[in-house]
C-alpha positions as CSV (number, residue, x, y, z in Angstrom):
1,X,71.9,98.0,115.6
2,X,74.4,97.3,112.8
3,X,75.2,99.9,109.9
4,X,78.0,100.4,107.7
5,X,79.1,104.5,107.2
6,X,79.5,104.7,103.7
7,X,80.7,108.3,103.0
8,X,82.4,110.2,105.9
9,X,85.2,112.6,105.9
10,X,87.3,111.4,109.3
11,X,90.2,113.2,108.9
12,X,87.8,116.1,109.8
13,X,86.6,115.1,112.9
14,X,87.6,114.2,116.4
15,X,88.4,110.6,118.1
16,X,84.6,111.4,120.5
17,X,83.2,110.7,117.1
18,X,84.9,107.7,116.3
19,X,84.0,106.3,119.7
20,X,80.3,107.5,119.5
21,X,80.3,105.7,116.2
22,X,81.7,102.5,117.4
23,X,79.2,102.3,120.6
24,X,76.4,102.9,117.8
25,X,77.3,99.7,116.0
26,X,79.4,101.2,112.8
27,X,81.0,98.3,111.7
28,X,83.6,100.5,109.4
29,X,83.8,103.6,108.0
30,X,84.6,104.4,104.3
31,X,86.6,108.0,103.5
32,X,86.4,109.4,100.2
33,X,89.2,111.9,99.4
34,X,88.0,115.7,99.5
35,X,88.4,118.9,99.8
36,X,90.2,119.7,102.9
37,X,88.2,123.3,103.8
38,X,90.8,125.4,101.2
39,X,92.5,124.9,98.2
40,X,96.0,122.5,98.5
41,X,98.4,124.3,95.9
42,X,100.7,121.2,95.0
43,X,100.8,117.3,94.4
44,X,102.6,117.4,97.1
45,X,99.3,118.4,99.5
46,X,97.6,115.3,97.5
47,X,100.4,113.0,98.2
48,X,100.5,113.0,101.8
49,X,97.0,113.4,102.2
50,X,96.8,110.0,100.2
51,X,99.1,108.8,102.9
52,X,96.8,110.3,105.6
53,X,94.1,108.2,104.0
54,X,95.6,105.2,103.6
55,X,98.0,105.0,106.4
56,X,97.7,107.2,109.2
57,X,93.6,107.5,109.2
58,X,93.2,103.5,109.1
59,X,95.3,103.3,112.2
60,X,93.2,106.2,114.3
61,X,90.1,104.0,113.4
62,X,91.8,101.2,114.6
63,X,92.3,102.5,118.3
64,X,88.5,102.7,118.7
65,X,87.8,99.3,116.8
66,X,86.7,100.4,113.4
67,X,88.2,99.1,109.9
68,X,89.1,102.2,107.6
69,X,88.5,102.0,104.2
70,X,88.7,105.3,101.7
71,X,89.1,106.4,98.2
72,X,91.0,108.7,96.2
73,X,91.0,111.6,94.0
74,X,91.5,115.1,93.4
75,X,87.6,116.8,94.2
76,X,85.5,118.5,92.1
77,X,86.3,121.8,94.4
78,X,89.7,121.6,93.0
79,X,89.2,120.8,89.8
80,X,89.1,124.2,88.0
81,X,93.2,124.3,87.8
82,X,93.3,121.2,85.0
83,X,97.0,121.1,85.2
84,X,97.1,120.4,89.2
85,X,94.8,117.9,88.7
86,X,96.3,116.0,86.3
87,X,99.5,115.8,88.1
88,X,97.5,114.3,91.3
89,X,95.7,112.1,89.1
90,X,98.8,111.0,87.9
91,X,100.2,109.5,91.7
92,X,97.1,107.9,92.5
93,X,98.0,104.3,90.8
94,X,101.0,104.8,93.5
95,X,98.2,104.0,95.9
96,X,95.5,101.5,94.3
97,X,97.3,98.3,95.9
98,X,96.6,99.9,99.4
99,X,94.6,97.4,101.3
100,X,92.2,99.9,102.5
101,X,91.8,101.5,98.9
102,X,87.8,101.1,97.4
103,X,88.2,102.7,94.4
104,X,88.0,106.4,92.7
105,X,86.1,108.8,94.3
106,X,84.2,111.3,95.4
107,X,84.7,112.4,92.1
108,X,82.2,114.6,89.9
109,X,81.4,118.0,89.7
110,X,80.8,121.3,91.7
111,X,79.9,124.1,89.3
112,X,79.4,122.3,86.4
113,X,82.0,123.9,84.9
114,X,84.3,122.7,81.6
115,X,87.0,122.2,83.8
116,X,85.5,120.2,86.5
117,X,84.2,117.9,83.7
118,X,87.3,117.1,81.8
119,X,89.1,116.3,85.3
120,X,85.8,114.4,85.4
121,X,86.2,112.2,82.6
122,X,90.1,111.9,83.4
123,X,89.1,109.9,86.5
124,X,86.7,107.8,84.9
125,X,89.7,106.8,82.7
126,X,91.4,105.8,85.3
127,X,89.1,104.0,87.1
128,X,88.1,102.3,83.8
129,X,92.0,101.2,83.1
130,X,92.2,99.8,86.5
131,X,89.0,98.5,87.6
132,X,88.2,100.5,90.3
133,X,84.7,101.5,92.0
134,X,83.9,105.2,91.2
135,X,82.4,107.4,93.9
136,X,80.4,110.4,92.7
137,X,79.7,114.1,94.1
138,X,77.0,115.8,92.7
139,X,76.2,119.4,92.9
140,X,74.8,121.4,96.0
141,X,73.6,124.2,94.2
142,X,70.7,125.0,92.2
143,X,71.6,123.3,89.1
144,X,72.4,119.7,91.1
145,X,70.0,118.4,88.3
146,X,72.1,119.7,85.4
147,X,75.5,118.6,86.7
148,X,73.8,114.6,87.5
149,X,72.6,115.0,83.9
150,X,76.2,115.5,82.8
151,X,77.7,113.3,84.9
152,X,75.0,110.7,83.9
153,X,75.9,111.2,79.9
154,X,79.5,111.4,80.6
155,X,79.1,108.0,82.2
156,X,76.9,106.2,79.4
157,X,79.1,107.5,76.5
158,X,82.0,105.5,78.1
159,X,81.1,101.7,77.1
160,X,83.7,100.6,79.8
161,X,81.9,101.8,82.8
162,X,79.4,99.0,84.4
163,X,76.5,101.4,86.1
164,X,76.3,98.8,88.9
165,X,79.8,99.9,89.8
166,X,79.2,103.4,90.2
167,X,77.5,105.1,93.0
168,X,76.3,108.4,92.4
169,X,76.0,110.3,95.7
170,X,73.7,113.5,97.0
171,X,70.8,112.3,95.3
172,X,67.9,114.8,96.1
173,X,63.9,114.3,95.0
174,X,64.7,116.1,92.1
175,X,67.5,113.4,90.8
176,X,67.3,110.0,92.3
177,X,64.9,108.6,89.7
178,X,66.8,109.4,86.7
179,X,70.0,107.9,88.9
180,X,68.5,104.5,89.5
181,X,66.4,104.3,86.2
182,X,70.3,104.8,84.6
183,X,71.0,101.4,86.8
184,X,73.4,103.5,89.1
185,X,73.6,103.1,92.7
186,X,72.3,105.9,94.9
187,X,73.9,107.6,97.6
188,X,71.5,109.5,100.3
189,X,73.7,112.4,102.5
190,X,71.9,113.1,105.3
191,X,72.7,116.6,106.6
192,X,70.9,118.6,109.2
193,X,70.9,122.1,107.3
194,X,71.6,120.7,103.3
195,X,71.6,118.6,101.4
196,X,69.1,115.7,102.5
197,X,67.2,115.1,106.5
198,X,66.4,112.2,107.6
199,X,62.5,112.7,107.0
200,X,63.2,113.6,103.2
201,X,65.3,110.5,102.9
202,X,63.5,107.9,104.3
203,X,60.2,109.7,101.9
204,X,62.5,108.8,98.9
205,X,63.0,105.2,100.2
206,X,59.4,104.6,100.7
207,X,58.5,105.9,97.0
208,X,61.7,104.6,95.3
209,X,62.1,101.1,97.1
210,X,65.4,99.6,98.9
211,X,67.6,99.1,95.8
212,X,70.5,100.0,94.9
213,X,70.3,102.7,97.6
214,X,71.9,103.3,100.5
215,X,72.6,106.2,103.4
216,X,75.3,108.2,104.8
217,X,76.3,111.2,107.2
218,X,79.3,112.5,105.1
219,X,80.4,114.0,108.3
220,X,82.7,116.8,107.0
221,X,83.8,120.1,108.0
222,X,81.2,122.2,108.0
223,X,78.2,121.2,110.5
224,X,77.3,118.2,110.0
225,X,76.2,115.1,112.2
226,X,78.9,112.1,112.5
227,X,75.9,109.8,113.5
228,X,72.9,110.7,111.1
229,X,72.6,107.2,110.0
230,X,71.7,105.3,113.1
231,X,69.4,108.2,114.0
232,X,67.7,107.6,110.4
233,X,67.5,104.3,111.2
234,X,65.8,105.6,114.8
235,X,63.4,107.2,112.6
236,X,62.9,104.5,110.3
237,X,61.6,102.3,113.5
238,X,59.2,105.3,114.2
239,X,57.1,105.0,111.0
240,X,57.1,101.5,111.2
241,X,59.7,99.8,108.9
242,X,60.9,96.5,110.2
243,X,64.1,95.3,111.4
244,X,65.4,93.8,108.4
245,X,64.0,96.7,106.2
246,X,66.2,99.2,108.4
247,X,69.4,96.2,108.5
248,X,69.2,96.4,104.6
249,X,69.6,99.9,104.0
250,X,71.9,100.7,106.1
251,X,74.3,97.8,106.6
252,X,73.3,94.8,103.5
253,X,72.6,97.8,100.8
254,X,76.5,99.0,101.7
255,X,77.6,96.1,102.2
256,X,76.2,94.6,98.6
257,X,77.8,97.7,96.3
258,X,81.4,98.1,98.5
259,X,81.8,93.9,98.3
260,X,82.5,94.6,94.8
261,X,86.0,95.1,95.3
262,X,87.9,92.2,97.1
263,X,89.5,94.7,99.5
264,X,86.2,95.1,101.4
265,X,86.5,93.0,103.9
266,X,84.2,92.6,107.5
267,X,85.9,90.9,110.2
């Protein structure tokens, strides 16, 4: 088995989960900046976390045979104090020519607050001025289909943005047809107590199809299981989808969107 982890949070875990990852057949790892289990109260925090990211976290990976790639931004969990965020926003560009840098990302909102959407839109800017990839975080709340309905119009009303560029992640029953029917990627999290399980996901792939679609474990602080893709996979075999069905959605599906950038390279 061969799969690509789109979405997981490595600075959280342990090396036991790089090296289970590796003897599963991850052939990289992609990190978007988050929320680092409290509240950073400086640029500062953001600035060597970027570092983390791009320098420090690529070189861990490295020791157990797996290419690091991330992206960066200040989370929608942070996003309520505008003037903070504006000030990371502002360093990012410091780190866009980082060989291991995607794009922008996980962006998008928590609450659905004002706040969290002008910091929002202030990262689509950016992205738009420099080309990047956008990563989106959709709510985990009970109005996850209002905020993907903002984010969704905040997205269309900017005439730079190309959909296929953007991936719009945490897609639930409820919200991954009006993500893909916008021409938006869709990103599944597969958590074992929120979110998305394997069985719900895999549901979603059989009605919804194998485009523009693709899985991932997120693998944060709170529990959460580093390896939730290949056992989806596992699962996948069970009902009776082929090898090359299972290959596509979670190694070719990744592989297609994060190719996009020229950065995005598999040995």
């Amino acid at each position: 088995m061969r799969y690509i982890e789109p979405h997981g949070h490595m600075v959280s875990r342990t090396t036991d989960d790089y090296t289970a990852m590796a003897m599963a057949g991850c052939a990289c790892v992609c990190e978007p900046a988050f929320w680092a289990g409290f509240d950073r109260s400086s640029v500062d925090g953001f600035y060597d976390y970027f570092c983390q990211l791009t320098e420090h976290e690529p070189a861990r990976a490295a020791k157990f045979g797996l290419p690091h790639y991330t992206w960066l931004c200040i989370n929608p969990k942070e996003a309520e104090d505008v003037k903070l965020a504006e000030e990371v926003i502002d360093i990012i560009p410091k780190f866009l020519d980082k060989p291991n840098v995607l794009g922008i990302g996980e962006i998008g909102l928590n609450k659905n607050s004002r706040n969290e959407l002008r910091v929002f839109e202030k990262h689509v800017d950016l992205a738009a001025k420099h080309d990047q990839l956008i990563l989106i975080h959709t709510p985990h709340l009970e109005d996850k289909l209002k905020g993907t309905r903002l984010i969704v119009d905040a997205l269309k009303n900017d005439k730079r943005i190309k959909p296929e560029r953007v991936i719009i992640d945490h897609v639930e029953e409820h919200t991954i047809k009006l993500v893909l029917d916008s021409g938006f990627w869709a990103g599944m999290t597969l958590y074992p107590e929120s979110k998305c399980t394997s069985a719900r996901a895999i549901d979603m792939i059989d009605i919804y199809g194998d485009e523009r679609l693709w899985m991932n474990s997120a693998c944060d602080w709170g529990v959460s299981v580093p390896l939730a893709v290949p056992r989806t996979a596992l699962e996948m075999k069970k009902r009776g989808h082929s090898a090359d069905f299972i290959d596509k959605m979670i190694y070719q599906n990744p592989l297609k969107f994060l190719s996009q950038t020229p950065r995005f390279k598999l040995p």
